[in-house]
N, CA and C atoms as a LAMMPS dump frame, in Angstrom:
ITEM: TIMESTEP
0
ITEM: NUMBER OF ATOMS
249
ITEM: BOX BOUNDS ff ff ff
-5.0000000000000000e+02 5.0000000000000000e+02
-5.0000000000000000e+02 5.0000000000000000e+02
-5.0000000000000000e+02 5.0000000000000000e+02
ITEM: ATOMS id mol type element x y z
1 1 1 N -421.972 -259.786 -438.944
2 1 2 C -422.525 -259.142 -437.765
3 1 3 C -422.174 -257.658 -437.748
4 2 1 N -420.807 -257.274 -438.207
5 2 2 C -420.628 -255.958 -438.239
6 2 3 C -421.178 -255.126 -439.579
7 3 1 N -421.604 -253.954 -439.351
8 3 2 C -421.841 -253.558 -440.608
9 3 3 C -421.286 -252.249 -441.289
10 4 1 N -420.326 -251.544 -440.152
11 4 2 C -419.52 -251.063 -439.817
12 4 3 C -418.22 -251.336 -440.137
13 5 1 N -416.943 -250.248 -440.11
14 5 2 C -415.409 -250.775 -439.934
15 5 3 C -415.142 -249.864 -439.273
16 6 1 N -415.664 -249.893 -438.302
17 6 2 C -415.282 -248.912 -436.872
18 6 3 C -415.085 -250.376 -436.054
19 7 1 N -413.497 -249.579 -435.698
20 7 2 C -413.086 -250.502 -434.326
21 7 3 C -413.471 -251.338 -433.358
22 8 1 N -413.452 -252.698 -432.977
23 8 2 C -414.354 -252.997 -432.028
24 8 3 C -413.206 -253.434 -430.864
25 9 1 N -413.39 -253.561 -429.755
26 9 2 C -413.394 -253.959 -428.482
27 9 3 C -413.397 -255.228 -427.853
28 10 1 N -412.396 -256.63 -428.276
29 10 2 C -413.094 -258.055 -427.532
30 10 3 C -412.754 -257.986 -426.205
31 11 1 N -413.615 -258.279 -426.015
32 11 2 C -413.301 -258.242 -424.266
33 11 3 C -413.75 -260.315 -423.799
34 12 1 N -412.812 -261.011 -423.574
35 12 2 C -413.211 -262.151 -423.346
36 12 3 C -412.961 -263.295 -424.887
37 13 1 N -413.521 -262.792 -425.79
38 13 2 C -413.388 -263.518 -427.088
39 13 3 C -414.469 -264.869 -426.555
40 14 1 N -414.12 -265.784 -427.793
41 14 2 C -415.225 -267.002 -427.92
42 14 3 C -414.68 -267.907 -426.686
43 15 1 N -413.298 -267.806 -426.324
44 15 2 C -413.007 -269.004 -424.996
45 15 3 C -413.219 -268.299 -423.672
46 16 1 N -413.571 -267.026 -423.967
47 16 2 C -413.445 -266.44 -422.395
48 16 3 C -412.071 -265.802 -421.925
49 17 1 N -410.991 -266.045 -422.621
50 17 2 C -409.544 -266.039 -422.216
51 17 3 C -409.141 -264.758 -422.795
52 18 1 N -409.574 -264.457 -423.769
53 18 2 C -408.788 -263.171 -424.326
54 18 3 C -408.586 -261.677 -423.158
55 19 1 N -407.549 -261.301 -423.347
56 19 2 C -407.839 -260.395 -421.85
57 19 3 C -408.388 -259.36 -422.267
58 20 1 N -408.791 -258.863 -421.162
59 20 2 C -410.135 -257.459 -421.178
60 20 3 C -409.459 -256.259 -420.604
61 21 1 N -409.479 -255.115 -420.647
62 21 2 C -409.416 -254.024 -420.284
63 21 3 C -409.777 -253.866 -418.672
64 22 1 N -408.879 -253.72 -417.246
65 22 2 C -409.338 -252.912 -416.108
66 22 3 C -410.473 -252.382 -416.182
67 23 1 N -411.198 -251.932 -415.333
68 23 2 C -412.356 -251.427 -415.192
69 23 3 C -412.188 -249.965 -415.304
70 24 1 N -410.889 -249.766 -414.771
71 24 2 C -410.677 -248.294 -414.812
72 24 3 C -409.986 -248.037 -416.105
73 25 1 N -409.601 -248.4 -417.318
74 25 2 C -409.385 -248.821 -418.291
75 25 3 C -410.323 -248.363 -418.853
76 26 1 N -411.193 -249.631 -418.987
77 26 2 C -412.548 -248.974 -419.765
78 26 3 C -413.161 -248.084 -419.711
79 27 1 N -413.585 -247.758 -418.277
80 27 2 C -413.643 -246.002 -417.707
81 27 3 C -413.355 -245.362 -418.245
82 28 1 N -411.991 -245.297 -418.869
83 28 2 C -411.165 -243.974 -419.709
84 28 3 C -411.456 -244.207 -421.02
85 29 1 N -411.88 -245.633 -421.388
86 29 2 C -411.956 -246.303 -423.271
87 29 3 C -413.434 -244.648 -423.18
88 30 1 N -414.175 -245.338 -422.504
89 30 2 C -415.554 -244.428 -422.374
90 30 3 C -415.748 -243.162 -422.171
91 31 1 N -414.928 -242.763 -421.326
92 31 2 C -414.743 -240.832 -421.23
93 31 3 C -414.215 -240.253 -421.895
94 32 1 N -413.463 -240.884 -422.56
95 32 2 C -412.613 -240.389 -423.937
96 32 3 C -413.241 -240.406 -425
97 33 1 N -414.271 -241.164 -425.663
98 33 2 C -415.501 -241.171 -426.402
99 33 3 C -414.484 -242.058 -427.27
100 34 1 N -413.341 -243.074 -427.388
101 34 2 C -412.95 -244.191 -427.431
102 34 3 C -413.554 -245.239 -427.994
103 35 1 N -414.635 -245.435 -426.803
104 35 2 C -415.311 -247.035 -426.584
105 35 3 C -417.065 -245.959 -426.42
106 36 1 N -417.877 -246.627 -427.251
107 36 2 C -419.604 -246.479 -426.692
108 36 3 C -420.501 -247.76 -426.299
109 37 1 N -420.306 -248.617 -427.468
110 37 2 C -420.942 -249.723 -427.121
111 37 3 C -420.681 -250.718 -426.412
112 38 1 N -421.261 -252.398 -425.681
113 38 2 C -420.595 -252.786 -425.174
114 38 3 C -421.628 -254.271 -425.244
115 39 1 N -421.368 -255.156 -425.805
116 39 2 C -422.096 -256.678 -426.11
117 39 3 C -421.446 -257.538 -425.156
118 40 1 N -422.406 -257.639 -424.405
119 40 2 C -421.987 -258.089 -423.122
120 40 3 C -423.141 -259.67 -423.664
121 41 1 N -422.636 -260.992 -422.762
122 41 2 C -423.452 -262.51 -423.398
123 41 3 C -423.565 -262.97 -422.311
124 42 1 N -424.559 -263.667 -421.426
125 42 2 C -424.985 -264.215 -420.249
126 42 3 C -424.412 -265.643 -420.421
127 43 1 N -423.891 -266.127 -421.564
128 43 2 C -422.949 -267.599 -421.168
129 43 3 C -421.652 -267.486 -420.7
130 44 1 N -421.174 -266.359 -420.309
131 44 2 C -419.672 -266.55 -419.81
132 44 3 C -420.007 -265.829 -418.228
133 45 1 N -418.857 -265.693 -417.39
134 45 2 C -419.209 -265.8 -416.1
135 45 3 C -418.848 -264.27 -416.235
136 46 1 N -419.834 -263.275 -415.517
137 46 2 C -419.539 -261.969 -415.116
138 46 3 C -417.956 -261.675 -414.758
139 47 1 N -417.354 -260.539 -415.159
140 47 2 C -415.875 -260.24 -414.91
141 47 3 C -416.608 -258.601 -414.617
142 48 1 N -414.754 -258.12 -413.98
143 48 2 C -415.075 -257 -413.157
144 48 3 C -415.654 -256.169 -414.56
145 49 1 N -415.152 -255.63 -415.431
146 49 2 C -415.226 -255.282 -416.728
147 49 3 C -417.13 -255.243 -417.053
148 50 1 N -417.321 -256.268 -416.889
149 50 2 C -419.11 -256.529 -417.489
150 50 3 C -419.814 -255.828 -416.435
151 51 1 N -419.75 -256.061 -415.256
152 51 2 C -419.776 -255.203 -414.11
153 51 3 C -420.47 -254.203 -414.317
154 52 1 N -419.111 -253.331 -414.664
155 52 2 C -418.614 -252.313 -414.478
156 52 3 C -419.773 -251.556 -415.842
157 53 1 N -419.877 -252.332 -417.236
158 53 2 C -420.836 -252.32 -417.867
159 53 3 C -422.043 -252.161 -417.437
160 54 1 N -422.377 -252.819 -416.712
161 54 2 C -424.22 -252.991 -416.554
162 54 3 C -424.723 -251.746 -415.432
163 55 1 N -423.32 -250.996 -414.678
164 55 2 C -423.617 -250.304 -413.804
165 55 3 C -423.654 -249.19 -414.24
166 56 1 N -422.752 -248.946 -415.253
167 56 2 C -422.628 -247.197 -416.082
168 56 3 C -423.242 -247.262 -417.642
169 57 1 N -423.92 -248.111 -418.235
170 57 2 C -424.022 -247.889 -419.226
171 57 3 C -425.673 -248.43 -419.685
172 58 1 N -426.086 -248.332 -420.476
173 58 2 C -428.079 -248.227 -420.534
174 58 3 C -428.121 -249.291 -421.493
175 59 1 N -428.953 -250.489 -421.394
176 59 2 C -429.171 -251.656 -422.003
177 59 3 C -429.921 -251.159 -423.164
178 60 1 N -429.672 -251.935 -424.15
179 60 2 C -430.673 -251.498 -425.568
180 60 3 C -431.243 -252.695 -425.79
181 61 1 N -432.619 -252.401 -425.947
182 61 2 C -433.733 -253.364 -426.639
183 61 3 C -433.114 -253.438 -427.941
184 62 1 N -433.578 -255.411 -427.935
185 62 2 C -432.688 -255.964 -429.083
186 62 3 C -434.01 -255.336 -430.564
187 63 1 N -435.007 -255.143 -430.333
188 63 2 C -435.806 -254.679 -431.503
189 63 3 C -435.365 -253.599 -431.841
190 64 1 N -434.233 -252.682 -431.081
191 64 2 C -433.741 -251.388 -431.92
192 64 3 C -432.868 -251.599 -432.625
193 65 1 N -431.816 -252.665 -432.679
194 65 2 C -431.141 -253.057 -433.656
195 65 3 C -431.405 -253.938 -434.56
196 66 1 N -432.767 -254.875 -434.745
197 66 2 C -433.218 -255.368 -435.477
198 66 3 C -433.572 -257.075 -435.063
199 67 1 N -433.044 -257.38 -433.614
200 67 2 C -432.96 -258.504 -432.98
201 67 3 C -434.787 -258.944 -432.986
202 68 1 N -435.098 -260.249 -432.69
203 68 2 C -436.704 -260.694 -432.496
204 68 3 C -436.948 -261.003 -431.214
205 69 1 N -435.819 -261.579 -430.471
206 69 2 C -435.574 -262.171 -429.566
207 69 3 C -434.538 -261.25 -428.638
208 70 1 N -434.646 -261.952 -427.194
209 70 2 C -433.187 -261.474 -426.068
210 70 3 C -432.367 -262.199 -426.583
211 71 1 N -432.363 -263.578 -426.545
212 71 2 C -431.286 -264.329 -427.283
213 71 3 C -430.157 -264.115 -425.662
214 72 1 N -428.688 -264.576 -426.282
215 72 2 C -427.953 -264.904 -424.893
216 72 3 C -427.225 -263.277 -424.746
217 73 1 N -427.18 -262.25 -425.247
218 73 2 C -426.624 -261.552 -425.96
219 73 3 C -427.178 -259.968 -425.525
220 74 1 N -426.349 -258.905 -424.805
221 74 2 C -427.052 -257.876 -424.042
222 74 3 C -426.45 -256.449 -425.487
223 75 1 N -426.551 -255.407 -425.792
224 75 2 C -426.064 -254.224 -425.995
225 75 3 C -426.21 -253.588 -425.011
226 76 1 N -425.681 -252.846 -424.602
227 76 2 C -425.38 -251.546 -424.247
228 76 3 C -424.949 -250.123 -424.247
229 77 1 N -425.53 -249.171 -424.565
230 77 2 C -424.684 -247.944 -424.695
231 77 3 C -424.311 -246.823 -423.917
232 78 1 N -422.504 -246.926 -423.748
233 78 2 C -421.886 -246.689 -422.487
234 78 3 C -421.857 -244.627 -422.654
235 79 1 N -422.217 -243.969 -423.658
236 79 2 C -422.907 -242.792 -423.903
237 79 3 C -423.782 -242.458 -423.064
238 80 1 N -424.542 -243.452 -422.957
239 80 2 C -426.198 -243.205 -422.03
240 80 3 C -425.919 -243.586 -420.673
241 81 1 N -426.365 -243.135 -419.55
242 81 2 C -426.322 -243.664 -418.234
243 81 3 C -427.393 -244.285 -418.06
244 82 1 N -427.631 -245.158 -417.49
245 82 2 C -428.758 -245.771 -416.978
246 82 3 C -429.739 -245.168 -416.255
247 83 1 N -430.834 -245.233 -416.453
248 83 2 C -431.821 -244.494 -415.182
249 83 3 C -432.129 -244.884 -413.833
């Protein structure tokens, strides 16, 4: 999945349990130019964190990364503000 070896970010992991970064946390991952992206998945239950995602940061169509489908599975890039 990665194609990259730039750092990534779990926020939640595969059980949901792994802990996530404050909101104001991530805030700073992001203003600091830190953290850009953010793969946010509609099977786990919204946390303040995902939130906090969908409110400051601009959803990417999965055909720009090569996706066919929405699938369960959001990008985001926390660079861009939302319109």
């Amino acid at each position: 999945m990665r194609a990259t070896s730039q750092p990534i970010l779990v926020m939640g992991g595969f059980t949901g349990l792994t802990p996530y970064p404050a909101t104001r946390h991530l805030s700073d991952l992001v203003s600091t130019h830190q953290l850009r992206y953010a793969l946010l998945t509609t099977r786990r239950p919204p946390t303040p964190a995902s939130a906090w995602v969908k409110r400051n940061c601009t959803p990417i169509s999965p055909s720009a990364y090569g996706r066919t489908s929405e699938g369960s599975f959001t990008l985001h890039d926390c660079a861009r503000r939302p319109n």
